[in-house]
Every structure is written in C-alpha cells, then in structure tokens.
C-alpha positions as CSV (number, residue, x, y, z in Angstrom):
1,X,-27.1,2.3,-26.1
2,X,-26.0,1.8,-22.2
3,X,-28.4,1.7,-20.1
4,X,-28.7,0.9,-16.3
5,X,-30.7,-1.8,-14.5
6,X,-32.1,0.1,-11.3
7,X,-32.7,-1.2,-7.8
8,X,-34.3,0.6,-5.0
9,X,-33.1,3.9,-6.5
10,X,-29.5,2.5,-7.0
11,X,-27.8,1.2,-10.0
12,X,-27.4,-2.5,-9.8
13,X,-25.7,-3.3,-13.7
14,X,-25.0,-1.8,-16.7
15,X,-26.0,-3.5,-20.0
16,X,-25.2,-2.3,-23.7
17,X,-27.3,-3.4,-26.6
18,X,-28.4,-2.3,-30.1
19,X,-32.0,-3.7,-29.4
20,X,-34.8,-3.0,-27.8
21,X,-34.4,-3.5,-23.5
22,X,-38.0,-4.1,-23.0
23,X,-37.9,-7.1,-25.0
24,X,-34.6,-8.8,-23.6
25,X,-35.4,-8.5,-20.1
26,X,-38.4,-9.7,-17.1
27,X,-40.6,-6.6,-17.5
28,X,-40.4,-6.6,-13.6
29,X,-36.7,-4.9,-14.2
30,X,-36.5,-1.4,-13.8
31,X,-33.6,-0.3,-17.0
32,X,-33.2,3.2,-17.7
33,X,-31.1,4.5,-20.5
34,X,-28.0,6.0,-19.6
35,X,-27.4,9.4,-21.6
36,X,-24.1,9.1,-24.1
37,X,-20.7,10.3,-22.0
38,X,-22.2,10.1,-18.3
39,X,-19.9,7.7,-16.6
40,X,-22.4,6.3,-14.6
41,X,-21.4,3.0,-12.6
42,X,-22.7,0.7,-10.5
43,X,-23.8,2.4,-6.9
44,X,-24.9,5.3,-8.6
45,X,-28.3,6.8,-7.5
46,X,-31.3,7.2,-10.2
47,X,-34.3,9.0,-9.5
48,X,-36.7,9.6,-12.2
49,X,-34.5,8.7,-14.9
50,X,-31.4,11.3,-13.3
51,X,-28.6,10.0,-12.3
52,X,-25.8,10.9,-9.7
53,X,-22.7,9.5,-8.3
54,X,-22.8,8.7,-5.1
55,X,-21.5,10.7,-2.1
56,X,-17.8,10.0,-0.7
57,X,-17.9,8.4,2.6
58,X,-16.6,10.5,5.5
59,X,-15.3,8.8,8.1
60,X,-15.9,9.5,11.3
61,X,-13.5,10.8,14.3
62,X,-13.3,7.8,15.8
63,X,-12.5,5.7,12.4
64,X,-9.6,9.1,11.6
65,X,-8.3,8.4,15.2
66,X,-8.1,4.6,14.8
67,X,-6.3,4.8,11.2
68,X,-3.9,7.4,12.4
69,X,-3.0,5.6,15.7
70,X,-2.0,2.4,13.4
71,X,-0.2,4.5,10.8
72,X,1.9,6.2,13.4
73,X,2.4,2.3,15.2
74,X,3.9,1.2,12.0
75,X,6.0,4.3,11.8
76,X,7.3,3.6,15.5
77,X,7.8,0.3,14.7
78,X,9.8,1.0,11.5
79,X,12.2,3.7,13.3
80,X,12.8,1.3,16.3
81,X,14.0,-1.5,14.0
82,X,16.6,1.1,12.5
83,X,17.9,1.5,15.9
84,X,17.8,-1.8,17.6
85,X,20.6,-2.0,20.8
86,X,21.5,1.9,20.1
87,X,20.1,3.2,23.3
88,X,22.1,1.6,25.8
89,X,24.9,1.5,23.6
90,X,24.2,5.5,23.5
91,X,23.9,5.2,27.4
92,X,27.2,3.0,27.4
93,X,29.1,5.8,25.0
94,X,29.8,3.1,22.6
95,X,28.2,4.8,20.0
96,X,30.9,6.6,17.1
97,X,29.6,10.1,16.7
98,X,28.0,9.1,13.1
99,X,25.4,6.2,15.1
100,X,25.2,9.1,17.9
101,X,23.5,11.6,15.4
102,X,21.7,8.7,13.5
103,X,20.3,7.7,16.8
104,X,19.1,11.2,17.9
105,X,17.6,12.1,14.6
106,X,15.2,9.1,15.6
107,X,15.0,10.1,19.0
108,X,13.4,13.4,17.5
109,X,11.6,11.5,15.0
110,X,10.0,8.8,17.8
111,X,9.1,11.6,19.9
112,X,7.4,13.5,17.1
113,X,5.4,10.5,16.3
114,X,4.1,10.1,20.1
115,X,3.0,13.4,19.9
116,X,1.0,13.5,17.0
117,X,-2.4,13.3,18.7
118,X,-1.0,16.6,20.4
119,X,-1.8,18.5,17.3
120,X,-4.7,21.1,17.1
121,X,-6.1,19.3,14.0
122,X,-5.8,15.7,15.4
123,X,-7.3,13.7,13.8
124,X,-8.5,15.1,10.6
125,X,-5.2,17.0,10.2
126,X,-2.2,15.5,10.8
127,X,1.5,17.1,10.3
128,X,3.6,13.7,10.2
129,X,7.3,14.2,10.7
130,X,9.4,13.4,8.3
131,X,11.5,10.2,9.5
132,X,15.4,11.0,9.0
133,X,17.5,10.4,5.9
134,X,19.2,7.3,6.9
C-alpha cells in the first residue's frame, strides 16, 4: 500500500510497503494511506485523511508584464540580428529589392513587437506577431 507522510497539512514523502507503517516509522510521523489510483505527490494537501492537488500558481500582473517584456526583448533582439547594417544600406538604396522586402517584413514585425503592451489584453493576453519567413 502507498501511503503519504503528512506535514502541516501537506504531503512531505510517499512510502510503499507490504507491512504495517506504524511499526516502521517514529510514532511522531503523521502517514496516511493513500487510496489505490489517486496520483497523489508530494505538495499535495491532506486534511483528515482527503487529499487534493494543490492549486496552480497565478501569477500576478506585474510577474505577466515582466515575462512578456523579456519574451518580446529576445524577439527584438533576434529580428535585429537578421537585419544587421540593412537600415542605412535601405537609406543608402543599396538594398536589391529581395533584402528591401526582407528588411520591411522586419520593420512590420519590430514594430508589432514594440507595440504589444498596446493590446487591450496586455498582459494576460498577448497576440505575438508572427516574425517573417526568412
């Protein structure tokens, strides 16, 4: 049988055995026997001998904000290595018409990205633009 070593309402271990708990263990351990096909797992709360998984963290709007903000760094970071010395060759007119789309397409893409914290759902909901095919 599993059961579950309990610690200020929380599972703390699981332990399996054939034998009897109460004689393998300080009798100042709290186990409770875990009922057969409950994945229960360490973190999981226990009160009066019922168990339940533990509620997901939500993270807050500043913790969304903050993770967003570096996701869409990386992204600018990313689409400015794939155009390195295209905008004042763009300025110039150096660039063949192929590097002139390929350099707007990330134009649209860079400015999408700065404008994400724009968007009505920012920053639980975010619409990320889709960086172009090249």
């Amino acid at each position: 049988m599993m059961y579950a070593r309990i610690e200020n309402g929380r599972v703390i271990e699981l332990f399996e055995t054939d034998g009897d708990i109460t004689e393998m263990f300080h009798p100042s351990l709290i186990w409770v026997g875990v009922p057969e096909g409950l994945g229960v797992a360490q973190g999981w709360s226990c009160l009066d001998g019922v168990f339940s998984a533990p509620l997901p963290v939500v993270p807050t709007v500043e913790e969304l904000k903050t993770a967003a903000m570096a996701r869409r760094n990386l992204l600018l970071a990313a689409a400015n290595d794939a155009t390195a010395g295209m905008a004042d060759a763009y300025i110039a007119g150096l660039l063949d018409m192929t590097d002139t789309v390929r350099f707007k397409a990330f134009a649209t893409y860079k400015l999408a990205l700065n404008k994400i914290d724009q968007q009505s759902g920012f920053p639980a909901t975010i619409s990320w633009p889709e960086p172009p095919g090249y």
